[in-house]
LOVEXKE-815151 format. One record per residue (C-alpha): x, y, z; residue number from 0. Coordinates in pm, 1 decimal. Example, Ala and Ser with C-alpha at 12.3 -4.5 7.8 and 13.67 -1.06 7.14 Angstrom:
% residues 2
+----------+----------+----------+-----+
:       px :       py :       pz : num :
+----------+----------+----------+-----+
:   1230.0 :   -450.0 :    780.0 :   0 :
:   1367.0 :   -106.0 :    714.0 :   1 :
+----------+----------+----------+-----+
This chain:
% residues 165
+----------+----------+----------+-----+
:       px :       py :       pz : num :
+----------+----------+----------+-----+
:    -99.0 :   2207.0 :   4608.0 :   0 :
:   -169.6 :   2210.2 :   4245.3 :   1 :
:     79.8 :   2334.0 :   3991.5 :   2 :
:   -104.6 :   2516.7 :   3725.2 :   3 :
:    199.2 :   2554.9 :   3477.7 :   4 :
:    271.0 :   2243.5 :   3237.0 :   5 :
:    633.9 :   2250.0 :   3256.1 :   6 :
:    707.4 :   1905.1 :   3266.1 :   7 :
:   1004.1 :   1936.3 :   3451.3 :   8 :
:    737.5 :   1977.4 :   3733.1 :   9 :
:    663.3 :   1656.3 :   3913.9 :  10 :
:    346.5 :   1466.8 :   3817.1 :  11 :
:    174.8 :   1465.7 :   4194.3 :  12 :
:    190.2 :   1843.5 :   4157.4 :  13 :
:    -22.3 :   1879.8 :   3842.4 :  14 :
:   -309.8 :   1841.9 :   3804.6 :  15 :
:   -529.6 :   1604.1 :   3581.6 :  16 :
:   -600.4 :   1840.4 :   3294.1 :  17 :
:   -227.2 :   1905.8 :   3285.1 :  18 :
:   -125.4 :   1595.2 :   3291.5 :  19 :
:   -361.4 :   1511.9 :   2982.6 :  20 :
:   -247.2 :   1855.5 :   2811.9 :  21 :
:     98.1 :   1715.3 :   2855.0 :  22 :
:     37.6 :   1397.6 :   2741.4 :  23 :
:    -92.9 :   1559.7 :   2414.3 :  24 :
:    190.8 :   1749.0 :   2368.8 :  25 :
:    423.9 :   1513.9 :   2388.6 :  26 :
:    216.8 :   1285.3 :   2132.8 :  27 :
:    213.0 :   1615.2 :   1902.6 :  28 :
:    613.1 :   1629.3 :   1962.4 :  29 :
:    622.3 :   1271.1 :   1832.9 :  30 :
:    452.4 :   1291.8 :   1555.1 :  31 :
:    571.0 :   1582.4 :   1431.1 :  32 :
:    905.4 :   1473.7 :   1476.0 :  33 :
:    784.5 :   1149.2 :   1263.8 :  34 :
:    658.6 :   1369.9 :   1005.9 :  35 :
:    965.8 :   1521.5 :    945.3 :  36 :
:   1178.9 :   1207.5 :    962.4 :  37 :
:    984.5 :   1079.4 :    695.2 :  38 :
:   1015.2 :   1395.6 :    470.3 :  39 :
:   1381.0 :   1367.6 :    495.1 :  40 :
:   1357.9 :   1018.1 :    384.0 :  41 :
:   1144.4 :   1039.6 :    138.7 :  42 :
:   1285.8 :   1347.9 :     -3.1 :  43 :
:   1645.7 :   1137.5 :    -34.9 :  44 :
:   1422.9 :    827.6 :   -210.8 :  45 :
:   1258.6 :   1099.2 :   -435.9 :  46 :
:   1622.6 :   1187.9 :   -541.2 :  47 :
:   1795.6 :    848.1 :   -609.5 :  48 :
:   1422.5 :    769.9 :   -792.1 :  49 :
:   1482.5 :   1050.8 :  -1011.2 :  50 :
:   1864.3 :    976.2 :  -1116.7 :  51 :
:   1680.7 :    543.5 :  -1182.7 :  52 :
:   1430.3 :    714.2 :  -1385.9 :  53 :
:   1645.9 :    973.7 :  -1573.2 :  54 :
:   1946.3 :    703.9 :  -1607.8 :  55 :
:   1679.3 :    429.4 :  -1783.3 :  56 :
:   1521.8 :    639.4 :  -1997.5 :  57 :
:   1854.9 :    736.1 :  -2134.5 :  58 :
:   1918.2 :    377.3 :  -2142.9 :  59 :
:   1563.8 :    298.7 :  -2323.9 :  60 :
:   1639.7 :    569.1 :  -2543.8 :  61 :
:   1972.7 :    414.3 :  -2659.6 :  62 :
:   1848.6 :     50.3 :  -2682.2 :  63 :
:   1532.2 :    147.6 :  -2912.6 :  64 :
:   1788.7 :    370.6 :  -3151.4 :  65 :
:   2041.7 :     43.5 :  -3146.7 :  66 :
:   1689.3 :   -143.1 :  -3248.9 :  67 :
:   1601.8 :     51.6 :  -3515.3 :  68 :
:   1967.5 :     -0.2 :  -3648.7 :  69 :
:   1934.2 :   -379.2 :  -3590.6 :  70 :
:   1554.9 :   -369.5 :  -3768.6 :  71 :
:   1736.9 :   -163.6 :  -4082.5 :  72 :
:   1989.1 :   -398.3 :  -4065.9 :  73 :
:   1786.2 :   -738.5 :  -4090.8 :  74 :
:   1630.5 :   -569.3 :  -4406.2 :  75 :
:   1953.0 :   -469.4 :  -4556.7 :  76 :
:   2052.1 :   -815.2 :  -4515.4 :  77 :
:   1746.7 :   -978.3 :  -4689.7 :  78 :
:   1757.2 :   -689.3 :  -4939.7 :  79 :
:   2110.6 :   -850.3 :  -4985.1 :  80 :
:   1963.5 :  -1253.6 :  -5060.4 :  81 :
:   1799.4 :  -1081.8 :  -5366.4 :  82 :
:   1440.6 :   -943.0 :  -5261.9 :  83 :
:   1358.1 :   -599.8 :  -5354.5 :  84 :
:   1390.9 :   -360.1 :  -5124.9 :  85 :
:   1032.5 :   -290.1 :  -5009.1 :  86 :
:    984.0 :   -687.7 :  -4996.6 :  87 :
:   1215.6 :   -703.6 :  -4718.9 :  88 :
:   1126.9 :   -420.3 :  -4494.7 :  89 :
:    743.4 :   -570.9 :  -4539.0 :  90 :
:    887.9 :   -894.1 :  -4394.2 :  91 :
:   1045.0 :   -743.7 :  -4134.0 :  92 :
:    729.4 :   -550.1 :  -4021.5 :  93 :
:    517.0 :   -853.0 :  -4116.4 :  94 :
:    719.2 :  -1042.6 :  -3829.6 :  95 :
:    687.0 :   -743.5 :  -3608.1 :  96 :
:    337.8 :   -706.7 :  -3634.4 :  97 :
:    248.9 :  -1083.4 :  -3589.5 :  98 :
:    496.7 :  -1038.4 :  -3232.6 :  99 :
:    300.4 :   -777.8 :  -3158.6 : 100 :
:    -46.3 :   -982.9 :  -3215.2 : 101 :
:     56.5 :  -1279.3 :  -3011.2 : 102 :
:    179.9 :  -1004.0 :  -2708.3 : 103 :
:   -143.2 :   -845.8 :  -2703.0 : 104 :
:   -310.9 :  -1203.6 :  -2711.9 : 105 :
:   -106.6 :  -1269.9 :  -2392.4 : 106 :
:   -227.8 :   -991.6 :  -2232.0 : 107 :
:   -548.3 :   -989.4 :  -2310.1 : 108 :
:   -580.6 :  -1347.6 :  -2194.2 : 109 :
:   -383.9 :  -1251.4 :  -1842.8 : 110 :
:   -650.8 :   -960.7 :  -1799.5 : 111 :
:   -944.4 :  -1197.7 :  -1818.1 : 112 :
:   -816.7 :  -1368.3 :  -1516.4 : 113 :
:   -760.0 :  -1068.9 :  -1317.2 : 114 :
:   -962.1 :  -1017.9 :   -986.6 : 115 :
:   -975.1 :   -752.6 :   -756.9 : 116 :
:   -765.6 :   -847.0 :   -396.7 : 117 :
:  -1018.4 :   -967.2 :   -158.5 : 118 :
:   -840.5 :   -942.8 :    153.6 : 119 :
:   -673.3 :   -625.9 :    118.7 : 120 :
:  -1025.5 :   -494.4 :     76.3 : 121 :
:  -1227.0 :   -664.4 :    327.2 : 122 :
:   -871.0 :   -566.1 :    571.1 : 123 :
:   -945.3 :   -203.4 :    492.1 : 124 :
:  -1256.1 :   -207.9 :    458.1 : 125 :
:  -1242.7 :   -361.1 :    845.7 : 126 :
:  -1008.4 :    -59.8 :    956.0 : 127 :
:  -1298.6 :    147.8 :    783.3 : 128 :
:  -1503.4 :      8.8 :   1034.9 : 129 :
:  -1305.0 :     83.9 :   1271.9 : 130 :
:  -1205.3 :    397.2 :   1280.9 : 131 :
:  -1581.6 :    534.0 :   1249.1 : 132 :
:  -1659.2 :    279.8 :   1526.1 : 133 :
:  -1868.4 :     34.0 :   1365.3 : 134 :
:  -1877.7 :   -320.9 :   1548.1 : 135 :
:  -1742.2 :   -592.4 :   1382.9 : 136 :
:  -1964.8 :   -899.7 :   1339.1 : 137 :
:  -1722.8 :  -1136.2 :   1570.4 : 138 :
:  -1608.6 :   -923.0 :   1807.7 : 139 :
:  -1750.9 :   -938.7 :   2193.4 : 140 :
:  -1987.8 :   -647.2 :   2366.7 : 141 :
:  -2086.4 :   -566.6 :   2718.8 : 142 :
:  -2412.1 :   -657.1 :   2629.0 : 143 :
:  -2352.9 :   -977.0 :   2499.2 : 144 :
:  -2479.4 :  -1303.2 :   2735.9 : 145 :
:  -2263.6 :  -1575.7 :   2809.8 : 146 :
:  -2496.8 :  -1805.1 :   2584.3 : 147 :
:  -2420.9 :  -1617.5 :   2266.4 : 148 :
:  -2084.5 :  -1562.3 :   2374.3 : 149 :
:  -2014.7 :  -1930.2 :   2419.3 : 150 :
:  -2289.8 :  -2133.5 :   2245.4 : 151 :
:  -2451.1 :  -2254.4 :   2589.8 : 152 :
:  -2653.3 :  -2161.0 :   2858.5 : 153 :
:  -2460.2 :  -2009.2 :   3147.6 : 154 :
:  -2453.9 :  -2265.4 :   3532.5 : 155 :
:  -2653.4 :  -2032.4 :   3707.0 : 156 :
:  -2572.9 :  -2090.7 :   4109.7 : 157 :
:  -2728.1 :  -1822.5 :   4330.8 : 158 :
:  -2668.8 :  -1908.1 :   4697.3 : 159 :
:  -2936.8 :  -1752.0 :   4868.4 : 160 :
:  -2878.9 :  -1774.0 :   5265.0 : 161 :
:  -3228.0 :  -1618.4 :   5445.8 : 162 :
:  -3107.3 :  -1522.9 :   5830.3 : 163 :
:  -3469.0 :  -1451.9 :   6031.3 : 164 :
+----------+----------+----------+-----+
């Protein structure tokens, strides 16, 4: 007797194949779904604690660049104070600035040029690619394939023939 409902409360060897595979699928739908919204609910408390990081340093940026300026003032102030005119020592002070900045940039320009894209992350996705559109992979083993390209050497061939008259 087949069961044509797919109430899976009814036992398996009264269903039939189709609702067996309909079940299956459901169940699989259940799951994911059900991993879908896990991971929202994460995600939506990491977006939140992200946003309170991000808003909390850029307050503290903010404050540390003002307490810079002040220090920057300062440092001319205080040459301005050994005896050099005032726009003397706030050209120093940018002079020094500006040189910092040209030896950064120097740094990072000479970090770029040895920059190179990640191989094996590519050729990994690049592989899963493959995969999922069902390409064959150079290394991997086919029906069709003989036991000589399999294994590098002919196969023993041993055929037992028996003739009975």
């Amino acid at each position: 007797m087949i069961n044509t409902t797919n109430d899976p409360s009814t036992p398996p060897t009264q269903r039939s194949i189709g609702e067996l595979v309909q079940s299956i699928k459901d169940e699989i739908l259940g799951v994911v779904h059900h991993e879908i919204d896990i991971a929202k609910k994460e995600l939506t408390a990491l977006g939140i604690k992200v946003g309170i990081i991000a808003a909390c340093a850029a307050v503290l940026l903010f404050l540390l660049l003002s307490a810079w300026v002040m220090l920057l003032f300062a440092a001319a102030t205080g040459l301005q104070a050994l005896g050099l005119p005032a726009w003397a020592s706030f050209l120093i002070v940018a002079g020094v600035f500006i040189l910092l900045g040209a030896i950064a940039g120097l740094i990072a320009f000479l970090v770029s040029k040895k920059l190179k894209a990640p191989e094996t992350t590519i050729e990994t996705a690049q592989s899963a690619v493959g995969a999922v559109q069902g390409k064959r992979r150079s290394n991997t083993v086919s029906y069709d394939d003989t036991f000589e390209e399999l294994y590098g050497k002919p196969a023993a061939t041993t055929v037992t023939s028996s003739s009975s008259s």
